[in-house]
C-alpha positions as CSV (number, residue, x, y, z in Angstrom):
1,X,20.5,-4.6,16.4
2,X,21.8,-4.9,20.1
3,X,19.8,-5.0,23.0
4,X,20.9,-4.9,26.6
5,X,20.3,-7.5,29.1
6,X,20.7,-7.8,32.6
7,X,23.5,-10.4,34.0
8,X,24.3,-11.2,37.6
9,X,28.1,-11.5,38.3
10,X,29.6,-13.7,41.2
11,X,29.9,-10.7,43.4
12,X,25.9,-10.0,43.5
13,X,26.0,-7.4,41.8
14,X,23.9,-6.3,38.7
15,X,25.3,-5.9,34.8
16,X,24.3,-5.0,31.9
17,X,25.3,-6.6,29.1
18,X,24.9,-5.9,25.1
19,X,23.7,-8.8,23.3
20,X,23.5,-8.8,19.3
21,X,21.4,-10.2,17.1
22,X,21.4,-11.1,13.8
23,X,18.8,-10.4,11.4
24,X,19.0,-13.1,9.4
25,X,14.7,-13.1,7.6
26,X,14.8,-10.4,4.6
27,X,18.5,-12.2,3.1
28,X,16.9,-15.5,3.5
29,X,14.1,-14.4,1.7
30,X,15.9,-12.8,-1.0
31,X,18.1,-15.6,-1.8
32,X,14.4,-17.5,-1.8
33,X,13.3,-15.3,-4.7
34,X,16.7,-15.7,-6.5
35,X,16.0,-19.8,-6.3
36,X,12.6,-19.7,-7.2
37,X,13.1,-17.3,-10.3
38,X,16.3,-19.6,-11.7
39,X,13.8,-22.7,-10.5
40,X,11.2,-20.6,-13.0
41,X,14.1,-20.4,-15.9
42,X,15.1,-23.8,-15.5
43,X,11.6,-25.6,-15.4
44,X,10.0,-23.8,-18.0
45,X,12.9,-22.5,-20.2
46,X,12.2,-19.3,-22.6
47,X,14.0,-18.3,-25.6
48,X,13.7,-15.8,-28.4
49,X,14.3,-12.0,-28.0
50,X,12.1,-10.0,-25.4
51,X,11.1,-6.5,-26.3
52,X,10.4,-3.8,-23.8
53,X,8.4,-0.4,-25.7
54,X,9.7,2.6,-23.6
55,X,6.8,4.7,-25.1
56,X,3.4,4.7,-26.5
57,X,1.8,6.9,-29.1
58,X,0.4,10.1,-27.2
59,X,4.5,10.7,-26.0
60,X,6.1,13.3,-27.3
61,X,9.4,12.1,-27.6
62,X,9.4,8.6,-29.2
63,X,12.1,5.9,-28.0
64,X,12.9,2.7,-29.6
65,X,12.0,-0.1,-28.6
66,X,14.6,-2.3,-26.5
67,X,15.0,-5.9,-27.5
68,X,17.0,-7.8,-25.7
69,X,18.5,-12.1,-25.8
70,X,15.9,-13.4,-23.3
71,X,18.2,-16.4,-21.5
72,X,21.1,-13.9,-21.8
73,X,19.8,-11.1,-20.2
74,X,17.6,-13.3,-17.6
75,X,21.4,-14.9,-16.7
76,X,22.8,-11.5,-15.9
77,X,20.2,-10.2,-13.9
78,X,20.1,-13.4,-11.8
79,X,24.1,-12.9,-11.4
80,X,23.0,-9.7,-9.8
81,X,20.3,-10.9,-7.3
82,X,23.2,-13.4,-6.0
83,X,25.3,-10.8,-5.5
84,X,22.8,-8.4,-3.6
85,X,21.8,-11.4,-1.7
86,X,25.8,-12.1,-0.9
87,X,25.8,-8.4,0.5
88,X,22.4,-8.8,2.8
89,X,24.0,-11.8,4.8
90,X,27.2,-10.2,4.9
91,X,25.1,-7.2,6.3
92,X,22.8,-9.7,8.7
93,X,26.4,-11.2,9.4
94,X,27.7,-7.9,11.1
95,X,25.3,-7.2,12.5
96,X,23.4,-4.6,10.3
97,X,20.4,-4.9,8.8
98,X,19.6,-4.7,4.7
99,X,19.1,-1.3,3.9
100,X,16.0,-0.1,2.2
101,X,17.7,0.7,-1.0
102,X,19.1,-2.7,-1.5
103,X,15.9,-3.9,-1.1
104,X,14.1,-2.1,-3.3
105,X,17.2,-2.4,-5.9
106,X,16.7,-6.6,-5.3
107,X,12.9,-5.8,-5.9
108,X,13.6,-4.0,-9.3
109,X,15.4,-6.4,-10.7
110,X,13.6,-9.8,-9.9
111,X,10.5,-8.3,-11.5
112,X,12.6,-7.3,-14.4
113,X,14.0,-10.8,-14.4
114,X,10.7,-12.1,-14.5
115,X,9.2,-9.4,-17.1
116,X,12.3,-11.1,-19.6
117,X,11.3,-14.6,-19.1
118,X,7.8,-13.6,-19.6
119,X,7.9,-11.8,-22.8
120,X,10.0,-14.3,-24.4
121,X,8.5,-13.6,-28.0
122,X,6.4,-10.6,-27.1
123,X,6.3,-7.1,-25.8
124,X,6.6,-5.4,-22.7
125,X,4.6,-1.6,-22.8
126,X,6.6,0.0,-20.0
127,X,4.5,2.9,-19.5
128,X,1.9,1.0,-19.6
129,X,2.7,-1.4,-17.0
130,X,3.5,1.5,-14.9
131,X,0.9,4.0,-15.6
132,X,-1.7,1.3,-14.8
133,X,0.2,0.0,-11.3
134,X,0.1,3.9,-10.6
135,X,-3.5,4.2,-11.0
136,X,-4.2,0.5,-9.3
137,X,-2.5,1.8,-6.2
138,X,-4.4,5.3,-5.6
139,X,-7.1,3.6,-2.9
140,X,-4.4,1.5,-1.7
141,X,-2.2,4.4,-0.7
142,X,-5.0,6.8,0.8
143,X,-5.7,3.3,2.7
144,X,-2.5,2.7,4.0
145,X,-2.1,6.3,4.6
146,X,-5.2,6.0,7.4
147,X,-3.8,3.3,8.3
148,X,-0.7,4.7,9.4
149,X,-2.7,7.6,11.1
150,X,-4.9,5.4,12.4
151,X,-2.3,3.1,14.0
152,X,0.4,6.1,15.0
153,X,-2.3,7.2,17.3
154,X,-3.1,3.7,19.2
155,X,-6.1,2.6,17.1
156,X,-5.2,-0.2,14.9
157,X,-7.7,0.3,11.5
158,X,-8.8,-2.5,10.4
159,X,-11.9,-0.3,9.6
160,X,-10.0,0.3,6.1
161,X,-11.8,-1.8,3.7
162,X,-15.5,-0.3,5.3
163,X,-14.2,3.2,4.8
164,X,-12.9,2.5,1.0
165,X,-16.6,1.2,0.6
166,X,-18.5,3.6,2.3
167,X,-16.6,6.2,0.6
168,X,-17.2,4.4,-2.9
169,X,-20.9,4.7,-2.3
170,X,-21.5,8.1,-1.0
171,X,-18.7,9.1,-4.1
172,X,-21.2,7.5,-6.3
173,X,-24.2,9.0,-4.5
174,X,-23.8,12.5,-4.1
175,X,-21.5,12.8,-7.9
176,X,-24.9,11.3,-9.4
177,X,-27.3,13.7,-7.5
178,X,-25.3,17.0,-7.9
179,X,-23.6,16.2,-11.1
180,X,-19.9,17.1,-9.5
181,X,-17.3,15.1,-9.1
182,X,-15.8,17.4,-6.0
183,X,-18.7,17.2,-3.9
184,X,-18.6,13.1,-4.7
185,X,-15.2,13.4,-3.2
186,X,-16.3,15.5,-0.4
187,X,-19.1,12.8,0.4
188,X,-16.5,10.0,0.4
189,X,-14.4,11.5,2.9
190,X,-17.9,11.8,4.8
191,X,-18.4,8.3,4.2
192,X,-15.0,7.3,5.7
193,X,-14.9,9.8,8.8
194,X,-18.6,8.1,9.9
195,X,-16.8,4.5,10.2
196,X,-13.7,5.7,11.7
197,X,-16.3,7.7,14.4
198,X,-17.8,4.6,15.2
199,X,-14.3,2.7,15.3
200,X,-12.9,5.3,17.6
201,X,-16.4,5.6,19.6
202,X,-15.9,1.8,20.8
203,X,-12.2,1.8,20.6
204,X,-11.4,4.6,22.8
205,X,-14.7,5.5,24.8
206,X,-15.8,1.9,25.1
207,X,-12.4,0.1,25.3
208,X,-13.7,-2.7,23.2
209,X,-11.3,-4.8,21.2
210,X,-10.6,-2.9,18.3
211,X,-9.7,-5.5,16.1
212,X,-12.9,-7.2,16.5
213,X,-14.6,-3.3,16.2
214,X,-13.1,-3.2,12.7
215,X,-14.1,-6.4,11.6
216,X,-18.0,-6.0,12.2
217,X,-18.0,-2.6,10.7
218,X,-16.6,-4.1,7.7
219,X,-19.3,-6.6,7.8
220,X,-21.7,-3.9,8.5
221,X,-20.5,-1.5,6.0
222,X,-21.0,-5.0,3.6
223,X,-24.5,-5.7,4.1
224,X,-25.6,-1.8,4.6
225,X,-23.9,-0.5,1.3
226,X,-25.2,-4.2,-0.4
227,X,-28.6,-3.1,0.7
228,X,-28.6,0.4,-0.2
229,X,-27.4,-0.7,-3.5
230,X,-30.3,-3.0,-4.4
231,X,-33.2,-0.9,-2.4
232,X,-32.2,2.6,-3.7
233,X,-29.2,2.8,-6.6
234,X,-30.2,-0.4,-8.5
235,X,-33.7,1.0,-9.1
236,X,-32.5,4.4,-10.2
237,X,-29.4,4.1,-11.7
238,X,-30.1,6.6,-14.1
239,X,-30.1,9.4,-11.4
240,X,-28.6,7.8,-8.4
241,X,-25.7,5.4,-9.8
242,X,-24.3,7.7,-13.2
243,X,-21.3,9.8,-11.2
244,X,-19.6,12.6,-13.0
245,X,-16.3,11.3,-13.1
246,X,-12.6,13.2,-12.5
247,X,-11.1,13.6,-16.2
248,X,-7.7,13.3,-16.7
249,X,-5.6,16.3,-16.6
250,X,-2.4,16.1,-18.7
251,X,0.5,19.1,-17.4
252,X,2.2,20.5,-20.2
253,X,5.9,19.7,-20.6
254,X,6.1,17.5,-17.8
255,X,3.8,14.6,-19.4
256,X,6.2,14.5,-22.5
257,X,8.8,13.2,-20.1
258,X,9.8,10.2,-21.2
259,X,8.3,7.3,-19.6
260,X,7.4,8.7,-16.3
261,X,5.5,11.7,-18.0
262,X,2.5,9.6,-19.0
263,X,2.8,7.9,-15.5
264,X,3.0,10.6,-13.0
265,X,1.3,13.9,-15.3
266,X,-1.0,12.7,-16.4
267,X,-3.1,11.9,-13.9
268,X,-7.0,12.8,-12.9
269,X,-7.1,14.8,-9.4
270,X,-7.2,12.0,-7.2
271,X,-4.3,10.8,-8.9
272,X,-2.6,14.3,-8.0
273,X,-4.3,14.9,-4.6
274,X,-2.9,11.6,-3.1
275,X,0.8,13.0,-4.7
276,X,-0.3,16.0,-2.1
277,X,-1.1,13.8,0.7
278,X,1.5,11.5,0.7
279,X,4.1,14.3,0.6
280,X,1.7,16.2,3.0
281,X,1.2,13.5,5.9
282,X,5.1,12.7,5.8
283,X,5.9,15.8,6.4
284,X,3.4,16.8,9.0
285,X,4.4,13.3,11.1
286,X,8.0,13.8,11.6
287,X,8.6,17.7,11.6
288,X,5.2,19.6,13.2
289,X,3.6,19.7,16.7
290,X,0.6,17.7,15.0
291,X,3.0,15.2,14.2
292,X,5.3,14.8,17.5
293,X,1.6,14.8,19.6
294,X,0.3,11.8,17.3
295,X,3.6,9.9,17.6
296,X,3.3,10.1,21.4
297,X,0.2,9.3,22.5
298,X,0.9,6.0,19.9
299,X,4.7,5.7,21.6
300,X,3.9,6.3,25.4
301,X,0.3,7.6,26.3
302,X,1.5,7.7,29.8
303,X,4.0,10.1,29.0
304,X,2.2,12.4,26.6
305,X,-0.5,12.7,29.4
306,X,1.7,14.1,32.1
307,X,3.2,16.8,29.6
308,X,-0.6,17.9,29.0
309,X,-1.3,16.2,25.8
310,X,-5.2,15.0,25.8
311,X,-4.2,10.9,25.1
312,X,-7.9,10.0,24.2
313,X,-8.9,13.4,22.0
314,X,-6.1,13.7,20.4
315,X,-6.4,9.9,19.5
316,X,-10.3,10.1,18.6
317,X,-9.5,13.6,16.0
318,X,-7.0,11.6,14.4
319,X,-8.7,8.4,13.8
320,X,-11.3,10.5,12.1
321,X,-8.9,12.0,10.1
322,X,-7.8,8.8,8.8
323,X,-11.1,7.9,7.7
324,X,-11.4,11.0,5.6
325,X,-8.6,10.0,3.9
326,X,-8.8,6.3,3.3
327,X,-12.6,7.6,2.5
328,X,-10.6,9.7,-0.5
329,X,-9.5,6.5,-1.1
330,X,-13.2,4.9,-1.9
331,X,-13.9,7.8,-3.9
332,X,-11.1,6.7,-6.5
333,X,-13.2,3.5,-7.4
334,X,-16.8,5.6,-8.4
335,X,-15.0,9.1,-9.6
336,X,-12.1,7.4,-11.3
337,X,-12.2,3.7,-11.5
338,X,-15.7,2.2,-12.9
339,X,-18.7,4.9,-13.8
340,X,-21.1,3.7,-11.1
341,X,-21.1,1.5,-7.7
342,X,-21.2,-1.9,-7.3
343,X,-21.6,-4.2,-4.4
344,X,-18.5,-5.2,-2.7
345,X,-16.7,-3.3,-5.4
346,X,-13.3,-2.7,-3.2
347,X,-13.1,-6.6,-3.5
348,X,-10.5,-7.3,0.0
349,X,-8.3,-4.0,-1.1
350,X,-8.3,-2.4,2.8
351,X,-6.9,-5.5,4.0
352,X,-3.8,-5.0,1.3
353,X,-3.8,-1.2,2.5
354,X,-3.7,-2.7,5.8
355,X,-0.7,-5.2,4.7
356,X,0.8,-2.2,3.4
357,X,0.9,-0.3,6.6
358,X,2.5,-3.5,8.5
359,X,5.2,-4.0,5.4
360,X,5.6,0.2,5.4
361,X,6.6,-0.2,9.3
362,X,4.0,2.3,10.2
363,X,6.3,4.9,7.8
364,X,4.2,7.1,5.4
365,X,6.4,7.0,2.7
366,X,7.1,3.0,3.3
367,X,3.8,2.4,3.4
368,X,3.4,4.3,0.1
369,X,5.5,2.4,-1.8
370,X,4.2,-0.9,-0.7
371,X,1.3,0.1,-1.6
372,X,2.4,1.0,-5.6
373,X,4.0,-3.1,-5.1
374,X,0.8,-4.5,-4.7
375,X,-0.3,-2.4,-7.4
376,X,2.0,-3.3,-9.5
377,X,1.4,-6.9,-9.0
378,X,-2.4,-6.4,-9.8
379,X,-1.3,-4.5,-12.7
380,X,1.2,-7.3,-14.2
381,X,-1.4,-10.2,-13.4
382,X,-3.1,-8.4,-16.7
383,X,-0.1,-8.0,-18.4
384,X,0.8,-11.8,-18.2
385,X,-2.6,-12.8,-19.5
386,X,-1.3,-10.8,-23.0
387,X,1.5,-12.0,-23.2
388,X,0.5,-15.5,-22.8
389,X,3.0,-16.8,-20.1
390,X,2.6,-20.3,-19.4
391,X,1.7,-19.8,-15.9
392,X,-2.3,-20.8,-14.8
393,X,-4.7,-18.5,-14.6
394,X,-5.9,-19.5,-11.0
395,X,-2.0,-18.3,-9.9
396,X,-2.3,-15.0,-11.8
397,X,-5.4,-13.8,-9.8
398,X,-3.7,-15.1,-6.5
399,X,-0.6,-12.8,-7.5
400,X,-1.3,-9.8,-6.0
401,X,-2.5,-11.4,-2.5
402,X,1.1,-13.7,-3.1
403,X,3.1,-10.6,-3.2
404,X,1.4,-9.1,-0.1
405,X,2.3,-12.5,2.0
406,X,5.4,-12.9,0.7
407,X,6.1,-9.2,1.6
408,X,4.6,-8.9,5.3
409,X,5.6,-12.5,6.1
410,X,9.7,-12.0,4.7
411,X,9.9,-8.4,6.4
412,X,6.8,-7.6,9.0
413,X,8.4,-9.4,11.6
414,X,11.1,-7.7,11.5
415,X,9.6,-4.6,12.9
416,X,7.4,-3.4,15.6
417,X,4.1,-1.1,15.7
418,X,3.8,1.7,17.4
419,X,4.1,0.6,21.4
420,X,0.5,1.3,22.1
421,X,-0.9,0.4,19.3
422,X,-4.1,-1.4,20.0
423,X,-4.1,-0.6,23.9
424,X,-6.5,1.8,25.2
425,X,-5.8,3.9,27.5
426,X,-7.4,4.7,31.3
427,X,-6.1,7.8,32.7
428,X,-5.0,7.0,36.7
């Protein structure tokens, strides 16, 4: 990265002057994974054979199962991470930063390293492990998809976690009453667009600090939806807290893929849907009108204004259109998730979204893919309970919220947010 500075020369006169700068954070946190996974290996040494089962029953074309030497194979993959490390300070050294594909290649294969040194002995059920981060991640990626809305537009949303749970209980609410899982889903988007209205009510009319905004209606959403729970659903749970839920819909052909068959057909429609809107929102914010308005009045308000773009509008539509979608998200833990609501069922996941956002550097598709990380790491907390890893408990819930600080601490400050992000805006 350069950036140009301003110098004074003997004469008087003004200079500008390119300074570099070395990013030196994401290879020094690499090579920090790569010492504490040999650290791992070398404190609590495995051996035996570990087996990783590329396929379960229901697929259609069977593959064998993969055993490999487990302090062999652990060896290798280590020799790998040091040499991916080598290349992101010889990149940080020229000036360049690590690209996203080395990365999420150095990603890959520290959890693999990790996933041989855990199943020492026992078995790995790939598709498992992947169909179950896959389905773990749906409310964090309609989340972090608000979020990146949200934020894109000048209205930083820490309102997530209030929309997931709003969204959760009118899902649960309205599937109960009607008996249809679609108009549960309709209600949760409903749920979600009624926080983000009072979010961008006192954000952007009210130019109150929306950080603290998003933390009380959190805390509101909290006690109201704990409330509502106990005075009306608890009582009635036989009509008001018994959703119809989203079945799984297998596509033909595609769901015998190996491996990423089971994972990505076989699916319910939230499961699908947030395929749609993933692909849907990255495409609208780089290559439409929609998209070029939103990034402006979240780049330079100032300047959007004096081309005739509405700042404060066109700010308050889009922050309700985040909520309907991270209120999609909420609907994924009554329609999909658990058959009925329970208080303070999202358990902290809009802060992750919200982690995911920072560590997706406001990107849709970034922010996507953190998201399926954390839940991953939700996902292989279970996984190393089966298999017995000689790792406490007490650390294996912490996992996921470990991975999310490691991975906004190591790259978030790396990046910026959108330049008025957080800063309302006054017309002159």
């Amino acid at each position: 990265m350069t950036n140009l500075v301003q110098t004074q020369a003997a004469d008087g006169t003004v200079q500008l002057a390119t300074v570099k700068e070395r990013h030196l954070k994401a290879p020094i946190v690499l090579a920090a994974a790569t010492v504490l996974l040999v650290l791992l290996f070398l404190l609590v040494p495995r051996s035996g054979v570990s087996t990783f089962r590329l396929s379960d029953q229901s697929s259609a074309f069977a593959l064998p199962d993969v055993a490999l030497p487990t302090a062999t194979t652990f060896w290798v993959v280590i020799g790998l991470l040091v040499v991916l490390t080598a290349v992101a300070f010889l990149r940080a050294w020229t000036y360049r930063r690590p690209s996203l594909w080395l990365v999420v290649g150095f990603s890959v294969l520290a959890v693999f390293a990790f996933l041989v040194w855990a199943a020492a002995g026992g078995l790995v059920p790939v598709t498992s492990l992947l169909f179950g981060a896959v389905s773990l991640s749906v409310p964090l990626v309609f989340g972090a998809l608000g979020g990146v809305i949200g934020e894109r537009a000048g209205v930083v949303n820490v309102a997530i976690e209030g929309q997931l749970l709003l969204g959760a209980f009118s899902a649960a609410l309205l599937s109960s009453i009607t008996g249809n899982p679609f108009v549960g889903l309709f209600g949760a988007m409903v749920g979600g667009v009624l926080v983000a209205s009072v979010l961008a009510a006192f954000a952007i009319k009210y130019l109150v600090e929306q950080v603290i905004v998003g933390v009380v209606l959190n805390v509101l959403v909290t006690g109201l939806t704990g409330f509502l729970y106990g005075a009306l659903l608890a009582p009635n749970e036989e009509t008001l807290n018994t959703p119809v839920r989203f079945p799984r819909v297998e596509i033909p052909l595609l769901s015998d893929i190996p491996i990423i068959g089971p994972v990505l057909f076989n699916q319910t429609f939230i499961g699908y849907l947030m395929f749609v809107t993933v692909a849907v929102v990255a495409w609208g914010l780089y290559r439409t009108r929609w998209g070029l308005r939103l990034r402006a009045v979240g780049e330079h308000p100032q300047a959007a204004d004096t081309v005739g773009i509405k700042v404060n509008p066109t700010r308050f539509w889009n922050v309700l259109l985040a909520g309907a979608i991270a209120g999609m998200g909420g609907a994924y833990f009554t329609l999909v998730s658990v058959p009925q609501f329970g208080k303070d069922m999202t358990a902290g996941l809009g802060f992750i979204a919200l982690a995911a956002v920072i560590f997706g550097r406001w990107d849709p598709i970034r922010a996507t893919l953190a998201a399926l990380l954390f839940g991953f790491a939700t996902n292989l907390q279970n996984l190393l309970s089966i298999l017995k890893t000689p790792i406490p408990g007490e650390f294996m819930l912490m996992l996921p919220y470990l991975v999310t600080l490691l991975a906004v601490a190591g790259f978030a400050g790396q990046i910026k947010a959108p330049a008025a992000d957080g800063k309302p805006y006054i017309k002159s």
